[in-house]
N, C-alpha and C positions, 0 to 999 in steps of 0.2 A: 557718263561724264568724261569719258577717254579726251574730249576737247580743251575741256578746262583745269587737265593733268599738271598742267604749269601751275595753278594756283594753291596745290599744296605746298610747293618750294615757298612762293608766298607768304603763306601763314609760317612755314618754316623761319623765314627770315623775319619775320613780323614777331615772333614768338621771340628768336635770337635778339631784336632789338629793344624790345619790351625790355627785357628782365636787365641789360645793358645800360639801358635810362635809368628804371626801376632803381636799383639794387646798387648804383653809387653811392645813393644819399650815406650810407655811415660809416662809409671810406676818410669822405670830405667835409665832414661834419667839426672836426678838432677845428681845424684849417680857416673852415666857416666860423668856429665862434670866437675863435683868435683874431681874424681880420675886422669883425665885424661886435667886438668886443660884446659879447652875448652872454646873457644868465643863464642856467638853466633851464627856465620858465621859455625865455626866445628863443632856445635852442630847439628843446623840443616841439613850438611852433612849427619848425621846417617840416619835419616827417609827418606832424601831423594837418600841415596845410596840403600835402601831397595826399595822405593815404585819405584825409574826411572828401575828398573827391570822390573818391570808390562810393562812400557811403551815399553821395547826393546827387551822383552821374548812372549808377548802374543799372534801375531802373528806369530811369526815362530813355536810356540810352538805347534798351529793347523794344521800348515804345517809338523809338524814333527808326530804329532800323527797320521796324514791319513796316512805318509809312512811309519812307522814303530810299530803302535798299539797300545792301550791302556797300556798293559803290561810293555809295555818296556820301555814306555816315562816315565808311572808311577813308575818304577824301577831305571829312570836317575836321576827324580825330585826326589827320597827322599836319592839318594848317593848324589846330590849336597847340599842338604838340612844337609845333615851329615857332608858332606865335612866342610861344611860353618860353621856348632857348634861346629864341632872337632877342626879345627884348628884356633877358637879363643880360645877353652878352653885350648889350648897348649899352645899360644901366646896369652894372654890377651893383646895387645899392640894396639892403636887406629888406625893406617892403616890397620892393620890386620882385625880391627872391621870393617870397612870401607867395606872391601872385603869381610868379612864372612857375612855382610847384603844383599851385593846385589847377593851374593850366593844363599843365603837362600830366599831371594825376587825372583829370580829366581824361584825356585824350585817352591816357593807358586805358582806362576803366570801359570807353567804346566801343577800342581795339578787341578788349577780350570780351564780350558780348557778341561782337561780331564773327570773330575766327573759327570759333568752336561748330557753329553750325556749317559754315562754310568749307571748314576740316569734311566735316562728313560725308555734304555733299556731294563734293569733288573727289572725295577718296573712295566713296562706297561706305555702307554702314558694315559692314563685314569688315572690311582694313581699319574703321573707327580707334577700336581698342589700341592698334598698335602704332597709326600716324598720331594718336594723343600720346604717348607712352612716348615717341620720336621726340615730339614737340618739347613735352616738359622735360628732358634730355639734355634738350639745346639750350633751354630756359636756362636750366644751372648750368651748362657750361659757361654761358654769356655771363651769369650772376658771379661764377667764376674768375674769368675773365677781366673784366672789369675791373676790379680794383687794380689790376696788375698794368691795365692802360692808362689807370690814373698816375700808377707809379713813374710807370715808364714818360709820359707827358709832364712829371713836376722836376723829375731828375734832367730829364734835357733840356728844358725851357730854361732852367737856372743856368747851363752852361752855351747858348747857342753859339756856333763861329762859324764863321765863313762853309765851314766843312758839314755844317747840316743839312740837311733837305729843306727844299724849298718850303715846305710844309712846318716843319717845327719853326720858322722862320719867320713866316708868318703869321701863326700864331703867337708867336713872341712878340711880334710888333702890336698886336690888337691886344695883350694883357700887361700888364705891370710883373716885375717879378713876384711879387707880393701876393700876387694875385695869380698867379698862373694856374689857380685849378679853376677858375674863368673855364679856362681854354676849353674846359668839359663841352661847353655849352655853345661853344662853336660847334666842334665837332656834331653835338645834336641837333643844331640849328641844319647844318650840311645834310646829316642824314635824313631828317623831317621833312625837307626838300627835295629832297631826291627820291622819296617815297612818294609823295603827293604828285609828282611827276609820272612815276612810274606805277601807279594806280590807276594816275588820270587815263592814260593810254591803254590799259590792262582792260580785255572781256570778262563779266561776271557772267555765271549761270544767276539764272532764278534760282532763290534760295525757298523753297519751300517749308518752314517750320512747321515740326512733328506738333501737335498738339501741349504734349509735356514738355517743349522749346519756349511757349507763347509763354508770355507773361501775365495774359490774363487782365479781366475787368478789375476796376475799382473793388468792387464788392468781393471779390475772389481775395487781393490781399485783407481788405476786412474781417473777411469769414479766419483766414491763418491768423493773421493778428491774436485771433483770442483765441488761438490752441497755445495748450498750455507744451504739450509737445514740439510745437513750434519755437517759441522763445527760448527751451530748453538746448536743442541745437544752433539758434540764431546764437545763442549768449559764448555756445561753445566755439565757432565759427571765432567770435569776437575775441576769447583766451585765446584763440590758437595764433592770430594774427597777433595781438597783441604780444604775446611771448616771442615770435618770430621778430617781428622788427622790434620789441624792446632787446632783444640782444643782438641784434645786427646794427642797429644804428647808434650803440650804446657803445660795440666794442673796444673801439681804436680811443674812445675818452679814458673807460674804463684802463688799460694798456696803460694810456698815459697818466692815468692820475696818480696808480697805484705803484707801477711797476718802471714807471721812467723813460717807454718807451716812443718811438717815432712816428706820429698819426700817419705819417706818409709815406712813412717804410713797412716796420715790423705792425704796425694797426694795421695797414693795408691789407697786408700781406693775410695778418690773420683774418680780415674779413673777408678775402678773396677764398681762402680757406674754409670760412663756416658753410659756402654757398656749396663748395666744390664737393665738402662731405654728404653734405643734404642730398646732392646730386648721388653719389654712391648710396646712401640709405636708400633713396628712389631704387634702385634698381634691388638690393639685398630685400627692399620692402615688398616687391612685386613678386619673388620668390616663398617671401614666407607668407603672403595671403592666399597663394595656394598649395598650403597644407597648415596651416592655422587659422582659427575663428579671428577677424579684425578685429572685434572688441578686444583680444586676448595679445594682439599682437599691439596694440594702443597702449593697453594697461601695461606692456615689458618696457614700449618705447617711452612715455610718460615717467616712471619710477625711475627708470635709468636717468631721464632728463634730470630729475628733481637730484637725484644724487650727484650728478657732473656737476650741475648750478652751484650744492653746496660747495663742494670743490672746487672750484675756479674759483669764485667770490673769496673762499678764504684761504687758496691755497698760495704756491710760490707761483712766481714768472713763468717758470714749465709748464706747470699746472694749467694756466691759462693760457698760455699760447698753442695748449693742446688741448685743452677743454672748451673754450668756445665752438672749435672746429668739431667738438664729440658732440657738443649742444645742434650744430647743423644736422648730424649722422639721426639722432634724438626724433628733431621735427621733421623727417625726410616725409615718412607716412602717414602724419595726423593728419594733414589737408584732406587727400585722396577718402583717408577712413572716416573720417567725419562728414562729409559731402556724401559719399555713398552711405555710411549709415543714415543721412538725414533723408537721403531721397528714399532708400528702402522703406521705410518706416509710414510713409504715406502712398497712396495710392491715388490720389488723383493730384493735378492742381503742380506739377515738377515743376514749369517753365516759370511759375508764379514763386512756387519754393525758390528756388536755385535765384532766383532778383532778390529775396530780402536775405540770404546767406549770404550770397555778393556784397548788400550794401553792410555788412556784417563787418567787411573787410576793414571797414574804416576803425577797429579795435586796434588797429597799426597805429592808427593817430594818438589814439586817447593815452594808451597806454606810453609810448614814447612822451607826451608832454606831462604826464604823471610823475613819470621818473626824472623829469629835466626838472621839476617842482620841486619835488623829495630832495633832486641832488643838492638845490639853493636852501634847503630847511635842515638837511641832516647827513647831506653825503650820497654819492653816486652809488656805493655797493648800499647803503641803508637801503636806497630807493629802489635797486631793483630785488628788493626781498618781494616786491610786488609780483616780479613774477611766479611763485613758489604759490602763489592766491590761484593763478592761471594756471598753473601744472596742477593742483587740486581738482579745481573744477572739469578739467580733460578726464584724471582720474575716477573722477564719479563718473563721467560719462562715460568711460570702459565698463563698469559697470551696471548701471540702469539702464542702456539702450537696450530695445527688444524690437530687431527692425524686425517687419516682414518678413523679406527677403535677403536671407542670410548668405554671405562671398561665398561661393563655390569655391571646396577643397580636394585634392586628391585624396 
């Protein structure tokens, strides 16, 4: 596949952009319920109009790429991704927002059905392990990133003069000052178009999917539906997202409610923070899975969680300006560990597995409009006691799992 060598950059950049869109939402979330004079209950709407995509696009989305190709699915997902930033940068209006999330949640959820095989492909299944390991690298750094472009785009947009670039400029004329985390969604609207462009023109190999890639008959998710095994990591899948984006998209209110700080500064900053730790546990995590058992290395990162969560929630300003960011270091390795425990554990039927853990994802949603509910009934820190249910349930599941095929250790 030495031809199709350029298409790992690709997914490289595909990977960098994801998590870029992805992983704003709880930077700009204050911003958003401020402008848009929002409850709790509408608040949490936004994240989970985005993430209940995952849940209701992931599998058909693998049904759709076996019929009609990497190309062209990948060509659907980034017009609905454009779709979704265009016509909220038209309409900045909160229903609108509503629809342009789970557009763009859409599209994310395609994207990543598609790449992974395509990774492979093109890299070799030998280089597999380590252009994935590259990949989710980039991911956090963009998740990174990102709040710090938000930053950077609301501090200059409030000051433009003659002396800015043409660009900050113009964004300034197409948003309101009021409004200038808009401008986010220019910039996506630019990038979504200049992807669909640059795909359209791109050679795909034939993607030929492994067997445990396919997703499988009707009667295959049937048959898992009633393993009791199955629901048991599906549910875990669902805590783990749910704990992630309940404290990513929670943080910069939390910041603000408690501690008096600036969703668009010091919030920021610490949400640019939780992703950038997560990224380092990623790599400390890939260390210690070979030369400890994953259940074992789950059950240290879990308890740890549960003890930071107490901490932040009730500690000072410090405390939480450096405990969210310890909460990212926490969740670095549960995805990675719960995905391979869940595939270990079964032997046939992966590509079927791996679409209803996917649509699992949508635990980002639930859990985020939970705590926006909780916050209207009894308070923001009451509400995310919710998560401590989610760090339980991971910690049983360090325990009970009995995969198969247990991580190979030195």
């Amino acid at each position: 596949m030495k031809k199709y060598h350029y298409l790992i950059y690709l997914v490289f950049l595909i990977f960098f952009i994801i998590s870029f869109i992805t992983n704003i939402l709880g930077s700009i979330i204050p911003v958003v319920s401020d402008n848009f004079n929002l409850t709790g209950l509408t608040t949490g709407l936004l994240p989970f109009s985005f993430f209940i995509a995952y849940g209701i696009m992931s599998v058909p989305s693998g049904i759709l790429i076996e019929k009609y190709g990497d190309k062209w699915c990948m060509l659907g997902a980034w017009i609905l991704s454009f779709s979704g930033s265009f016509l909220f940068a038209l309409y900045p209006y909160y229903a609108v927002f509503l629809i342009s999330l789970f557009l763009i949640g859409s599209s994310m959820a395609m994207l990543q059905v598609v790449i992974n095989p395509l990774l492979r492909t093109t890299g070799g299944e030998s280089n597999f392990a380590f252009y994935s390991v590259m990949a989710q690298l980039l991911f956090g750094v963009s998740s990174f990133l990102s709040p710090y472009f938000y930053i950077y785009l609301v501090q200059n947009l409030e000051i433009t003069s003659e002396k800015s670039t043409w660009i900050l400029n113009l964004l300034s004329d197409l948003t309101s000052t009021s409004f200038s985390w808009v401008s986010l969604y220019w910039v996506f609207s630019t990038l979504s178009l200049a992807m669909v462009l640059g795909v359209f023109f791109i050679s795909f190999p034939p993607v030929e999917r492994r067997e445990d890639e396919k997703m499988g008959e009707k009667v295959v998710f049937i048959s898992l539906l009633k393993s009791k095994l199955i629901w048991i990591y599906t549910i875990a899948m669902f805590c783990y997202v749910g704990v992630e984006q309940g404290i990513a998209n929670w943080i910069s209110e939390f910041l603000r409610t408690y501690h008096g700080l600036n969703p668009a500064i010091e919030g920021a900053s610490a949400v640019g923070k939780f992703w950038g730790f997560m990224t380092i546990g990623c790599a400390l995590g890939l260390l210690l899975l070979k030369i400890m058992d994953s259940k074992l290395v789950l059950r240290i990162f879990t308890i740890s969680g549960i003890l930071i969560l107490a901490l932040t929630l009730w500690g000072n300003v410090h405390i939480a300006l450096w405990g969210f960011p310890a909460l990212g270091f926490c969740l670095s390795v549960m995805y990675s560990i719960i995905i391979s425990l869940a595939l270990n554990s079964v032997s046939e039927n992966h590509g079927s597995f791996t679409g209803i853990l996917c649509s699992a994802i949508a635990g980002g949603a639930l859990f985020s409009l939970i705590i926006g509910i909780l916050k209207d009934a009894i308070g923001l820190k009451e509400g995310m006691l919710l998560l401590f249910l989610a760090f339980g349930y991971l910690l049983f599941l360090s325990f009970w799992a009995k995969p198969i095929v247990r991580n190979k250790t030195i």
